[in-house]
SELO-812449 format. One line per field, with one value per residue: x, y, z of N, C-alpha, C in turn. Coordinates in pm, whole numbers, plus 50000, padded with zeros to 5 digits. Example, Ala and Ser with C-alpha at 12.3 -4.5 7.8 and 13.67 -1.06 7.14 Angstrom:
REM residues 2
n_x: (51319, 51285)
n_y: (49431, 49775)
n_z: (50780, 50708)
ca_x: (51230, 51367)
ca_y: (49550, 49894)
ca_z: (50780, 50714)
c_x: (51320, 51290)
c_y: (49670, 50003)
c_z: (50780, 50787)
REM end
This chain:
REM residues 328
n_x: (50002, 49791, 49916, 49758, 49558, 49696, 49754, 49505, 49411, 49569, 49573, 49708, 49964, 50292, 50306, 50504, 50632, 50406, 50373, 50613, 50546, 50311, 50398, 50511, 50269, 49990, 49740, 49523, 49537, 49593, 49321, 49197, 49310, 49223, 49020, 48890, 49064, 49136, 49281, 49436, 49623, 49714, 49534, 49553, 49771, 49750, 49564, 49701, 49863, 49694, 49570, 49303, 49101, 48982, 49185, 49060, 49114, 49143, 48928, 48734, 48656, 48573, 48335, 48167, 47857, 47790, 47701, 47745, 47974, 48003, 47885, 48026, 48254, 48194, 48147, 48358, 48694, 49062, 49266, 49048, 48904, 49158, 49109, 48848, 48847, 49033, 48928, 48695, 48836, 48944, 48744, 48599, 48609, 48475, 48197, 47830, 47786, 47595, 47622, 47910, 47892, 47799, 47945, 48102, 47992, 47958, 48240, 48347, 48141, 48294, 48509, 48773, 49119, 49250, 49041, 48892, 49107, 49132, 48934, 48876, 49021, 48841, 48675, 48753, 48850, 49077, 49329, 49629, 49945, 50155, 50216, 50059, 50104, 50075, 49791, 49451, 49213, 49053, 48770, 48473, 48379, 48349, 48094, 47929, 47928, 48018, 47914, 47794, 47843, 48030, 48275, 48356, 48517, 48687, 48806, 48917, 49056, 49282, 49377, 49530, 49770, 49849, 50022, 49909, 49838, 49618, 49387, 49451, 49345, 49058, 48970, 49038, 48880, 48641, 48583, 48539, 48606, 48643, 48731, 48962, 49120, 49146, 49285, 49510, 49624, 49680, 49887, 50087, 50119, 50228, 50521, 50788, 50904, 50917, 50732, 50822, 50625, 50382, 50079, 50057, 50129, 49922, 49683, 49718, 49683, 49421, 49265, 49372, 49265, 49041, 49100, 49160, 49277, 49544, 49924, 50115, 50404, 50643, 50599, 50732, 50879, 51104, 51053, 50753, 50689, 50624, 50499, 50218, 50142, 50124, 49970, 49734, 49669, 49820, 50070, 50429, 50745, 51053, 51275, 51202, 51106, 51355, 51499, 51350, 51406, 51680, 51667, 51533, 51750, 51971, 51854, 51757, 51853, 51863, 51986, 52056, 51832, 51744, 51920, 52009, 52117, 52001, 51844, 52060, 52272, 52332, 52349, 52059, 51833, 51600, 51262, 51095, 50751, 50650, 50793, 51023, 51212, 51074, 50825, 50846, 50980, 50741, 50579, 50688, 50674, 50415, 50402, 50522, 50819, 50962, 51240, 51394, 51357, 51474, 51781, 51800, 51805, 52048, 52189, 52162, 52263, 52514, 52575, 52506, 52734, 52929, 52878, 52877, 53135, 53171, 53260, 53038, 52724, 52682, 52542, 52691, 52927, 52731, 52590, 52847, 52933, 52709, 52703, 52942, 52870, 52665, 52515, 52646)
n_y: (53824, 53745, 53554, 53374, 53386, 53241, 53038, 52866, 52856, 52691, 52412, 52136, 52138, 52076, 51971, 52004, 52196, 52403, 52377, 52539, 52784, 52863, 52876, 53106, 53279, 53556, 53482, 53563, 53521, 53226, 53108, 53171, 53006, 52766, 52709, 52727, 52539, 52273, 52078, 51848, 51787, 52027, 52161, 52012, 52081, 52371, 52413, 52275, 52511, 52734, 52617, 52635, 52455, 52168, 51907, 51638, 51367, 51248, 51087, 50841, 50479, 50276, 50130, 50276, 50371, 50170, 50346, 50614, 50680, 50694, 50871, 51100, 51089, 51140, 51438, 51504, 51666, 51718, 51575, 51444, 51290, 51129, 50966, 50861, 50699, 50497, 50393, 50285, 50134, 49950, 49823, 49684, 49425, 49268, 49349, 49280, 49194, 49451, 49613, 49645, 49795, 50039, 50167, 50139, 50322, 50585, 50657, 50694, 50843, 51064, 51136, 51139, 51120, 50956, 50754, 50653, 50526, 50331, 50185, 50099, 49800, 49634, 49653, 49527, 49120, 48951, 49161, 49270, 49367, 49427, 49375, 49163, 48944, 48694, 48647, 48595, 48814, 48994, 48849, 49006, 49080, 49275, 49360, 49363, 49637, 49781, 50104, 50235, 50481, 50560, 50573, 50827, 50987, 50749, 50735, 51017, 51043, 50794, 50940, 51164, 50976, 50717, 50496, 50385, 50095, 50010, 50132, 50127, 49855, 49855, 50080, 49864, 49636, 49763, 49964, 50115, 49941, 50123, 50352, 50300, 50277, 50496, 50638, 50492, 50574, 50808, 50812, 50721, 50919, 51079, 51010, 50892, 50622, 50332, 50249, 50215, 50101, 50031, 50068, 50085, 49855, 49703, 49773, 49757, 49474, 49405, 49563, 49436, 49192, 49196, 49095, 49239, 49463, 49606, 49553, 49794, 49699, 49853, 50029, 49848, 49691, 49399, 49176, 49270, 49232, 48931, 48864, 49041, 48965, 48629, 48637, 48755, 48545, 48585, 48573, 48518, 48570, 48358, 48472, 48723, 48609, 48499, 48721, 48873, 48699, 48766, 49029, 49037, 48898, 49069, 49306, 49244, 49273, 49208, 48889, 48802, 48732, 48486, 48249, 48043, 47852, 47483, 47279, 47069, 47176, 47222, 47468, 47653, 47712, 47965, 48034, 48292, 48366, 48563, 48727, 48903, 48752, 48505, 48546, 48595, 48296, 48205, 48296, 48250, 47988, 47956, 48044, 47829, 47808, 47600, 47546, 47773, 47787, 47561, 47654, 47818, 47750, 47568, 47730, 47843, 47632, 47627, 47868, 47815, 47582, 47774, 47929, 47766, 47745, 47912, 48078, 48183, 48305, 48561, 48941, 49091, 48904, 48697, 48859, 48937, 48717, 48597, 48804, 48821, 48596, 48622, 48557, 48652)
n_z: (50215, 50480, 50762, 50942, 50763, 50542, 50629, 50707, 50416, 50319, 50380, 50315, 50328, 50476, 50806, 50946, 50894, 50924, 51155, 51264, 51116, 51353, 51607, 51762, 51720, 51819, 52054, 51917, 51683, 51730, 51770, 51561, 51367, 51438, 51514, 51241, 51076, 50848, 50878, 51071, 51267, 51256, 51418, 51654, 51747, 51760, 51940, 52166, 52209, 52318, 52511, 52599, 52663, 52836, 52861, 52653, 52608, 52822, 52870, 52972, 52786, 52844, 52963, 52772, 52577, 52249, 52089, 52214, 52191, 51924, 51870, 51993, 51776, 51587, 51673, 51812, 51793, 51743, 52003, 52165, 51905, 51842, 52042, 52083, 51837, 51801, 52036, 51913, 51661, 51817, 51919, 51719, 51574, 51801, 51739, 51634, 51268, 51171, 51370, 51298, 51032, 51123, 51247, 51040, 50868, 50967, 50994, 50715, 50675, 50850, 50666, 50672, 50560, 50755, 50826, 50617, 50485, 50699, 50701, 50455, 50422, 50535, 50279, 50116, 50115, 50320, 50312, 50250, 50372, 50250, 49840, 49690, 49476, 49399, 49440, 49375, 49255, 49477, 49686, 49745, 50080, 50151, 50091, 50275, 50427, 50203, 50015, 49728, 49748, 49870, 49653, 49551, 49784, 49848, 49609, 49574, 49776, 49743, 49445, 49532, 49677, 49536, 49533, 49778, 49925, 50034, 49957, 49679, 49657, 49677, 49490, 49273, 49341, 49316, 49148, 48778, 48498, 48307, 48407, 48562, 48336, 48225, 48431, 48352, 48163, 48235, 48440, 48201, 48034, 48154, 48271, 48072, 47938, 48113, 48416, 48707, 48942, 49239, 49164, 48863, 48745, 48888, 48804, 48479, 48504, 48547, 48407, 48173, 48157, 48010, 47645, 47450, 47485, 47445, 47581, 47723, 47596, 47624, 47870, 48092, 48321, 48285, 48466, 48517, 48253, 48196, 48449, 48418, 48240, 48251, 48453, 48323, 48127, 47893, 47640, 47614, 47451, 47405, 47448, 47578, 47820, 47910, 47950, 48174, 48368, 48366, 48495, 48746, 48878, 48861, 48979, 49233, 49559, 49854, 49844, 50068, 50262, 50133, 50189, 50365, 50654, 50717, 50937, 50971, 50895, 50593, 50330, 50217, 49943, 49955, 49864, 49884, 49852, 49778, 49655, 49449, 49263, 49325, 49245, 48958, 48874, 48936, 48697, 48496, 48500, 48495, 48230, 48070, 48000, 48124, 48070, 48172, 48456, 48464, 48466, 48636, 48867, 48871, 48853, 49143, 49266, 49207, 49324, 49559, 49629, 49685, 49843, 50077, 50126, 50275, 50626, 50805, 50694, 50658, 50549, 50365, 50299, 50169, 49956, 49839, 49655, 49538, 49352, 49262, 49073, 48932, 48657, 48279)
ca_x: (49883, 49821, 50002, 49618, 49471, 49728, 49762, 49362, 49412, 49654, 49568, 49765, 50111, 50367, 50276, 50635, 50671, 50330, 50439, 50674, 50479, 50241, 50432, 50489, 50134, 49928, 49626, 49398, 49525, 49536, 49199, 49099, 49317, 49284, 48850, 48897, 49177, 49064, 49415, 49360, 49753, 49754, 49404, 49564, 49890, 49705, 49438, 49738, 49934, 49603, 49531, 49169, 49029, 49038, 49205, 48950, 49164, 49170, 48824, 48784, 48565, 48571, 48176, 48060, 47779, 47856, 47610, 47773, 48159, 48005, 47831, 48151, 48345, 48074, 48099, 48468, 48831, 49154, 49271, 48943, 48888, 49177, 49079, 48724, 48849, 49077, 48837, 48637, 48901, 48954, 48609, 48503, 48584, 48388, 48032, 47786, 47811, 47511, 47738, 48047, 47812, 47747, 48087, 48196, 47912, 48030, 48386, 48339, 48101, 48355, 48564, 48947, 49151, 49298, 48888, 48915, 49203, 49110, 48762, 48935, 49060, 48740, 48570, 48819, 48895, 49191, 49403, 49782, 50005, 50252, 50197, 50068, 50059, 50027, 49672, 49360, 49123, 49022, 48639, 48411, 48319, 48279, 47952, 47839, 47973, 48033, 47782, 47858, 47860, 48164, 48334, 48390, 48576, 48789, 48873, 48968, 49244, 49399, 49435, 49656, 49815, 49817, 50088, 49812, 49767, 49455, 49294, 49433, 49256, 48914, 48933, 49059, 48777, 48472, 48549, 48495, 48718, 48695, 48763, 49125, 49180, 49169, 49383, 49628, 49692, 49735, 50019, 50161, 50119, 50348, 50613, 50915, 50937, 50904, 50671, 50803, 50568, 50261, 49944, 50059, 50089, 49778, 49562, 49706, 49654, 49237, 49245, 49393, 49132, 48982, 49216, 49207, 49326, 49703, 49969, 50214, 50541, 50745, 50623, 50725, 51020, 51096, 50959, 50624, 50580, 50590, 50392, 50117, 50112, 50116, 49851, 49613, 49675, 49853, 50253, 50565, 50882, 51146, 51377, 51152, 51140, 51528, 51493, 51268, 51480, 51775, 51584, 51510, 51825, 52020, 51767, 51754, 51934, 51854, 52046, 52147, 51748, 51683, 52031, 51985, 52143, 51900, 51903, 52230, 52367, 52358, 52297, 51922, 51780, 51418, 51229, 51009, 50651, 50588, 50954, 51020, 51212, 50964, 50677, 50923, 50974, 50610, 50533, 50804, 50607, 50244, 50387, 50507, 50893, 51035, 51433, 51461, 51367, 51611, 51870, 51816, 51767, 52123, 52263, 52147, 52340, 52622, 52605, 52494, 52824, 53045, 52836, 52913, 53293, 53248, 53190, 52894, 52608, 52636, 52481, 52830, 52915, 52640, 52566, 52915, 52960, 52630, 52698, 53051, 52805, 52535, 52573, 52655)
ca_y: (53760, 53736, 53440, 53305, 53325, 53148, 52873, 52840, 52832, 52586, 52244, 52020, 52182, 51969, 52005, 52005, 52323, 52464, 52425, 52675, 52945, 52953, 52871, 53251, 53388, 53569, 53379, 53592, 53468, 53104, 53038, 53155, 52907, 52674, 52771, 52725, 52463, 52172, 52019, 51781, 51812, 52193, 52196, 52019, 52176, 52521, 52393, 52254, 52625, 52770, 52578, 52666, 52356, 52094, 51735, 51503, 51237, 51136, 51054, 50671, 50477, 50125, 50097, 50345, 50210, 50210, 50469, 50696, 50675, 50710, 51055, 51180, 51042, 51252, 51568, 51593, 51703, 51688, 51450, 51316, 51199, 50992, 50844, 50800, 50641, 50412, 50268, 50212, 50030, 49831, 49728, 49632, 49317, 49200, 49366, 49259, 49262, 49571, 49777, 49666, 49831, 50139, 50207, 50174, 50458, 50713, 50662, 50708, 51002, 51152, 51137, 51209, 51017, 50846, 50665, 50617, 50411, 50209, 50108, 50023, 49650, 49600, 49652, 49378, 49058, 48934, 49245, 49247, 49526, 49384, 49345, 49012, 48956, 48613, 48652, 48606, 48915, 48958, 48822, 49119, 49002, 49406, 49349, 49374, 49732, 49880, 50143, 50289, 50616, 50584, 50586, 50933, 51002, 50661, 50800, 51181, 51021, 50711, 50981, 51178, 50898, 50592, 50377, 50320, 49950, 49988, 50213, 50084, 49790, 49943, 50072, 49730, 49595, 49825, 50113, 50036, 49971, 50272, 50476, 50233, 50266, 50687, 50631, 50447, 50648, 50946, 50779, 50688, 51033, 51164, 50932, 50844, 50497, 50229, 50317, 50103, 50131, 49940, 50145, 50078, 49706, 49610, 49891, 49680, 49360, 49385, 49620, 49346, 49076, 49237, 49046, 49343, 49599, 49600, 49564, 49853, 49655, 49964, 50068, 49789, 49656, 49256, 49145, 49320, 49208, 48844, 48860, 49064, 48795, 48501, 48641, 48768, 48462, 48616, 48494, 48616, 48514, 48314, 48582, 48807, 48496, 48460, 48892, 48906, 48594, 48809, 49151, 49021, 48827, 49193, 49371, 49198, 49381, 49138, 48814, 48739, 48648, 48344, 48168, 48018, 47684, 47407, 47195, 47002, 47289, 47266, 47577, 47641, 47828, 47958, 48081, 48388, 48309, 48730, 48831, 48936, 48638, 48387, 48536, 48560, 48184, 48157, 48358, 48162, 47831, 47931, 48069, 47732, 47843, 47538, 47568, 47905, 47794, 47517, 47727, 47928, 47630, 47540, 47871, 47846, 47533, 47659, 47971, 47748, 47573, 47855, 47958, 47616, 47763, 48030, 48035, 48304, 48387, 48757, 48982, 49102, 48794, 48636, 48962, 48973, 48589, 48633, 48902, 48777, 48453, 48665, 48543, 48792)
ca_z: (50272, 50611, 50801, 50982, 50635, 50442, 50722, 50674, 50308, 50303, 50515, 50315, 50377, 50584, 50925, 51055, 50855, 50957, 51292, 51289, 51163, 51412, 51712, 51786, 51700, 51930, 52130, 51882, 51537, 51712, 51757, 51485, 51310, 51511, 51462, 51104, 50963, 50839, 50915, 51214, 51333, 51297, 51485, 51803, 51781, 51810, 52047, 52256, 52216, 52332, 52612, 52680, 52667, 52913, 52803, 52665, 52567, 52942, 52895, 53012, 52753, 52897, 52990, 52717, 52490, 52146, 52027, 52247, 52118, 51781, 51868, 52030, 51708, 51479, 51711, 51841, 51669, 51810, 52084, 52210, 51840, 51840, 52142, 52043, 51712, 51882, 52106, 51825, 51592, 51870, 51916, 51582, 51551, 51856, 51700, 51511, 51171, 51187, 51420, 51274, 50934, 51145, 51270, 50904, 50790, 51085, 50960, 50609, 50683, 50865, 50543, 50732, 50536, 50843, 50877, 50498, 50484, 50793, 50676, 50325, 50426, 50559, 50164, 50029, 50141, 50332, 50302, 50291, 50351, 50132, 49747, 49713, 49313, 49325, 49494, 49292, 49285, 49603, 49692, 49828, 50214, 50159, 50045, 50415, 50432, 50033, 49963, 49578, 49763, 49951, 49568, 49548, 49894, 49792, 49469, 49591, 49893, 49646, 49328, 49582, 49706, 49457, 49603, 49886, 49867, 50102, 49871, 49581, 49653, 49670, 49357, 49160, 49375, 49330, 49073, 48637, 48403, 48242, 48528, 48560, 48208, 48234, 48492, 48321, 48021, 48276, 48444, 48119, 48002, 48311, 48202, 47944, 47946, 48278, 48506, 48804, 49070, 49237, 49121, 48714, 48693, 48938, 48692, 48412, 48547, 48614, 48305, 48045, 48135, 47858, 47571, 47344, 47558, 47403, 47669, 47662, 47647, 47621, 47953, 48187, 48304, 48173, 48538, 48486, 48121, 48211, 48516, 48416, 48127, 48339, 48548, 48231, 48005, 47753, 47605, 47597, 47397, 47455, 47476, 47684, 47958, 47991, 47992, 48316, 48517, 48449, 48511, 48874, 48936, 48862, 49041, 49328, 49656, 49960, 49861, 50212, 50278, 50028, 50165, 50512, 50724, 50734, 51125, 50943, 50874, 50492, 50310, 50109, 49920, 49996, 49731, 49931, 49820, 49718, 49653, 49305, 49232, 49406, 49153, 48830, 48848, 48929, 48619, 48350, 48466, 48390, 48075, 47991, 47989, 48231, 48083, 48243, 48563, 48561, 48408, 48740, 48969, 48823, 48904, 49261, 49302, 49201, 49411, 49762, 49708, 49635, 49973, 50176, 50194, 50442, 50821, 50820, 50623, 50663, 50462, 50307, 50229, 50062, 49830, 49749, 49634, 49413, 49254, 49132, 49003, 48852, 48482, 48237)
c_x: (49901, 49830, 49837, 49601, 49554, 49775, 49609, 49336, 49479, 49676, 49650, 49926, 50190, 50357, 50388, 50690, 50571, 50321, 50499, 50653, 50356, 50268, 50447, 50381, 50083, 49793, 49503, 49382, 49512, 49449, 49136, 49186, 49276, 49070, 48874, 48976, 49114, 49200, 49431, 49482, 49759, 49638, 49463, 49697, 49848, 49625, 49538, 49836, 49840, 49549, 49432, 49094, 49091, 49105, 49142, 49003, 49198, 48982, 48812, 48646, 48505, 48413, 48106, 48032, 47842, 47775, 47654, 47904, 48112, 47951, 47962, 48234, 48297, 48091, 48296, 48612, 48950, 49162, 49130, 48901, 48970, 49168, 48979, 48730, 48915, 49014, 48698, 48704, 48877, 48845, 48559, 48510, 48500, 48250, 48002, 47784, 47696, 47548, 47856, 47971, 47826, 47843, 48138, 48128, 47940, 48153, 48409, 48256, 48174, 48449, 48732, 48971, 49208, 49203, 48892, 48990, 49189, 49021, 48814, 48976, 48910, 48632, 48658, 48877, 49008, 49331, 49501, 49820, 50096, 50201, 50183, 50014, 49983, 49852, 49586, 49295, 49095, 48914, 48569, 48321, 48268, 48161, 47846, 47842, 47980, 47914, 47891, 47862, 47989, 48278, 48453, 48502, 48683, 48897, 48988, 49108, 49341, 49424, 49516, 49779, 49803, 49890, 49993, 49747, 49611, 49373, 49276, 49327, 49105, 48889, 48955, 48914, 48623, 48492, 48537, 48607, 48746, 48704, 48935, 49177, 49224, 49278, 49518, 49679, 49717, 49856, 50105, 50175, 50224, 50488, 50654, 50900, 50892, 50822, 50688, 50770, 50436, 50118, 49937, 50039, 49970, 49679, 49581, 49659, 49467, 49267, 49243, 49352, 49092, 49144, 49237, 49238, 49491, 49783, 50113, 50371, 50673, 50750, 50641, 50877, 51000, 51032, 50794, 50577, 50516, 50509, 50293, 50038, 50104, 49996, 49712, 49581, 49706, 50057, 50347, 50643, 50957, 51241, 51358, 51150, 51281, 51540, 51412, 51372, 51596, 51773, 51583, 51632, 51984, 51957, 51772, 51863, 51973, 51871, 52031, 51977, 51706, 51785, 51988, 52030, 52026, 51944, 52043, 52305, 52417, 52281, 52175, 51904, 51609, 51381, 51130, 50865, 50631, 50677, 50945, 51073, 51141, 50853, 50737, 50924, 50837, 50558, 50581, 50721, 50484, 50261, 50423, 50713, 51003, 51206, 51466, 51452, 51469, 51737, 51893, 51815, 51944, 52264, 52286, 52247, 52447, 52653, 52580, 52632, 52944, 53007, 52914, 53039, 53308, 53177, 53081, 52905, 52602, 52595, 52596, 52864, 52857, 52582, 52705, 52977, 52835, 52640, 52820, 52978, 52746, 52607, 52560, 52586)
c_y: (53742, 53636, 53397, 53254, 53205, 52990, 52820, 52769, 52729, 52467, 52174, 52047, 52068, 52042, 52034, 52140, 52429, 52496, 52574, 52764, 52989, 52964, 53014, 53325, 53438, 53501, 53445, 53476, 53250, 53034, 53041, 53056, 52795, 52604, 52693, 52604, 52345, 52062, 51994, 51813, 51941, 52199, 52143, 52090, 52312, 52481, 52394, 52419, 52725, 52753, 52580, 52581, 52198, 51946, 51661, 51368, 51158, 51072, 50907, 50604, 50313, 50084, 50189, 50274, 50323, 50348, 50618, 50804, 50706, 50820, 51133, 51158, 51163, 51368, 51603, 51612, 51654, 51539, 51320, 51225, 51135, 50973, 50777, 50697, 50527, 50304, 50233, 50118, 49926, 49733, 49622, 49529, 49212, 49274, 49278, 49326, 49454, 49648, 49785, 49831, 49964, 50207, 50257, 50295, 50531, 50725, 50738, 50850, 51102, 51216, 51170, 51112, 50879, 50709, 50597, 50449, 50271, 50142, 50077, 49844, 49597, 49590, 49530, 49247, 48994, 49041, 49220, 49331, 49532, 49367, 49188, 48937, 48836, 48555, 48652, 48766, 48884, 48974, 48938, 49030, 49226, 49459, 49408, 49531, 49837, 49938, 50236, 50441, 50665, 50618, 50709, 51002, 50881, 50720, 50952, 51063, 50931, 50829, 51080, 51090, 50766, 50476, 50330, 50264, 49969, 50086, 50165, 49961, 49781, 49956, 49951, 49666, 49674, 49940, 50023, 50072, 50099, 50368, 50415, 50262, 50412, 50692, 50601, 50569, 50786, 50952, 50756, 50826, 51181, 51123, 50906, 50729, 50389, 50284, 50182, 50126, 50004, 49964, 50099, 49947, 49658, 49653, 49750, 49534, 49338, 49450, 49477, 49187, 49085, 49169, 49120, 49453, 49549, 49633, 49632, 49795, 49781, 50009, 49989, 49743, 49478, 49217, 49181, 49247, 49063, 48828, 48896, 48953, 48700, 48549, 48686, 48679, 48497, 48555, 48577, 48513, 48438, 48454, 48696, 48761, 48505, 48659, 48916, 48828, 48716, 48947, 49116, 48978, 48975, 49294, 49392, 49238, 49296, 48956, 48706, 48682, 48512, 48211, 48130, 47815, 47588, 47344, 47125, 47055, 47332, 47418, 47547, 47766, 47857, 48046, 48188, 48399, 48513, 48825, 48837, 48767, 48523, 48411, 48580, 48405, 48154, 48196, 48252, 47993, 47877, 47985, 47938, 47715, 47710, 47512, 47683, 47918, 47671, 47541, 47772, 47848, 47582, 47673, 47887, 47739, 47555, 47773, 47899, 47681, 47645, 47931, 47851, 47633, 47852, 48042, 48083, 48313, 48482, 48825, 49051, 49008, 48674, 48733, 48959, 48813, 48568, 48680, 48856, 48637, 48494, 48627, 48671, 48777)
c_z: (50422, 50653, 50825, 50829, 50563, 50492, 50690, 50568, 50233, 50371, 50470, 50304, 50453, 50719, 51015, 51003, 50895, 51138, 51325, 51252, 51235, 51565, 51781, 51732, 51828, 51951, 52015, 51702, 51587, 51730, 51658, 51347, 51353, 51472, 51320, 51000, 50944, 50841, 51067, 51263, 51362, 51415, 51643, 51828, 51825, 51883, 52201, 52311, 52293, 52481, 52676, 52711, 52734, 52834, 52791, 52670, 52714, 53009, 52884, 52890, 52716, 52915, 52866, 52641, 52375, 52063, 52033, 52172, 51962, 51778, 51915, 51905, 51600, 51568, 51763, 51748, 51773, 51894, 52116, 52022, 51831, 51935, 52148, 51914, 51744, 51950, 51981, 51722, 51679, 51926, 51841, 51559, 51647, 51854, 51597, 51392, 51138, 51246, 51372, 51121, 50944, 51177, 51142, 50837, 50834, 51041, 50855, 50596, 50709, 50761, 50579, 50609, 50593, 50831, 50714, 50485, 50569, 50740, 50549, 50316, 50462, 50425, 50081, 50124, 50228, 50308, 50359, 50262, 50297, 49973, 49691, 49578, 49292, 49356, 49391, 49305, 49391, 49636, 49782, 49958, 50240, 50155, 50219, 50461, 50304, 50030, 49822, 49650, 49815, 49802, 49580, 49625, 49874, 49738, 49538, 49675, 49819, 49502, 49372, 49630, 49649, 49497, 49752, 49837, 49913, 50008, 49750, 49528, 49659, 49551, 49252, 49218, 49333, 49201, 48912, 48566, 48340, 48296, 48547, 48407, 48193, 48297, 48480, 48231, 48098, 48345, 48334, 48062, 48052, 48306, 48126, 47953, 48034, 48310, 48611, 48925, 49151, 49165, 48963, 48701, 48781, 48814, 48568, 48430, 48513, 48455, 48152, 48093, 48014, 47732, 47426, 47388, 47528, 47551, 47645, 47724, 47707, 47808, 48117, 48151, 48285, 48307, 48511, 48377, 48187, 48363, 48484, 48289, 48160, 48391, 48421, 48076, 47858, 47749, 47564, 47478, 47500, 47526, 47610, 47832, 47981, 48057, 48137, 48406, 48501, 48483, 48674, 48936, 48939, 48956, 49193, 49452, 49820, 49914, 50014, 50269, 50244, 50137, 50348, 50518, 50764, 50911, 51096, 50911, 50700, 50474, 50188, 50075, 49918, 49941, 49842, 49861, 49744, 49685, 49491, 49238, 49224, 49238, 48986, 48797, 48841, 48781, 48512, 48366, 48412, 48298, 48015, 47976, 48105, 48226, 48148, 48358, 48600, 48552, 48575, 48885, 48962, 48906, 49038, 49335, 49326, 49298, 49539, 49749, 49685, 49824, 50130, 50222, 50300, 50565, 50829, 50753, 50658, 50529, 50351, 50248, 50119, 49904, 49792, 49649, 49541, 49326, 49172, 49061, 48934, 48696, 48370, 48065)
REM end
């Protein structure tokens, strides 16, 4: 096949590999990739190999009105769009909501996934770029912005990319159960056993509201069961509760955060409000389970003063003085 075509044919390649086959082309085959790719990186890499076209991106766009930046955003590629896109992120929060509105339809029209993703926090609530379980659903302020059309274009960039919280959250927010439920059983379908990721337990989570949607124990690890059970009012075991505390307390890799000198210099421990641990204990109380958190409250004691003997809290130190505590 001929190198142009199968660069054409192929946009979603790794660009650090598509690099190098067109760095030595001649000026004819790179315009007409360059014409043609729908791969925004290859498009300025060959634009910039090319050189025919002057530098927009030193276009100044401090006084332009907004109407304008949004016709250049809708008409150009390369550099000048991110610079036109740019000065529009950084606008948006001082429009009205009716341009912030209009910004978000030009974005979403354009359909990149870069514009995607951005305009995604903007359809849910309070967006965090961390996993933030113990959060309620998160209230649509999207409403000012969500049109059911944007779905589609959602859907396509999160079912390549599912660990994208900002997307993910879109769909827990706006798509139907039985579009999450397909979803599930196709991850589970791809998989032996566990599936420990973010995309599987939120799906379940919103999914098993419904209190006859069976919750596949098999495919979670003992953290997961009892959270997604704490959070969808359903019960665990005894057994399964002491199985998650020591599921997380094995698990667990960054030690040397929780442990810290108070102003008197004793040592504490600080429970991380979104850390696995933090939302395990949170979980074992609203199941009702309160010996396993002071089992573990107990434990901690004992490890701060097995801590209290040495000069520095280093991160060496404190993981290796846990781990000989971890109970067996």
């Amino acid at each position: 096949m001929e190198l142009s075509k199968y660069l054409i044919e192929n946009p979603n390649s790794s660009f650090d590999i598509l690099k190098h086959l067109v760095i030595a082309l001649p000026q004819d085959q790179l315009i007409e990739i360059r014409d043609n790719t729908t791969n925004e990186d290859l498009w300025i890499y060959t634009n910039n190999l090319i050189n025919t076209k002057p530098k927009k991106d030193t276009v100044k766009h401090v006084n332009a009105p907004l109407q304008q930046l949004l016709d250049e955003f809708t008409n150009s590629r390369g550099k000048q769009l991110q610079a036109t896109r740019r000065e529009l992120q950084k606008r948006f929060d001082g429009q009205s909501y009716s341009d912030q509105e209009h910004i978000i339809e030009t974005f979403m029209k354009k359909g990149t996934k870069t514009d995607v993703v951005w305009c995604s926090k903007y359809f849910v609530e309070n967006f965090a770029d961390t996993v933030t379980y113990q959060d309620q659903t998160f209230d649509v302020v999207g409403q000012l912005f969500w049109k059911d059309k944007y779905l589609d274009i959602v859907r396509h960039y999160w079912e390549e990319d599912m660990e994208n919280y900002k997307l993910l959250k879109v769909i827990l927010q706006f798509d139907s159960i039985e579009y999450m439920k397909e979803k599930i059983n196709e991850l589970e379908s791809y998989s032996d056993g566990v599936i420990d990721d973010v995309a599987y337990p939120q799906l379940l989570i919103k999914v098993c509201e419904d209190k006859n949607y069976p919750l596949p124990k098999s495919r979670l690890t003992p953290f997961q069961l009892a959270y997604i059970s704490a959070k969808t009012d359903r019960s665990i075991t005894e057994e399964e509760a002491s199985a998650a505390l020591r599921w997380v307390i094995n698990n667990e890799l960054n030690w040397h955060f929780y442990f810290v000198r108070d102003l008197q210099g004793h040592i504490i421990f600080r429970d991380y409000k979104y850390s696995s641990i933090g939302l395990t204990l949170w979980s074992l109380s609203k199941l009702g389970y309160i010996s396993e958190i002071i089992a573990f409250n107990e434990w901690i004691k004992h490890v701060v003063a097995k801590l209290e003997s040495i000069k520095y809290l280093d991160r060496e130190s404190i993981n290796e003085i846990v781990v000989k505590l971890i109970p067996t």
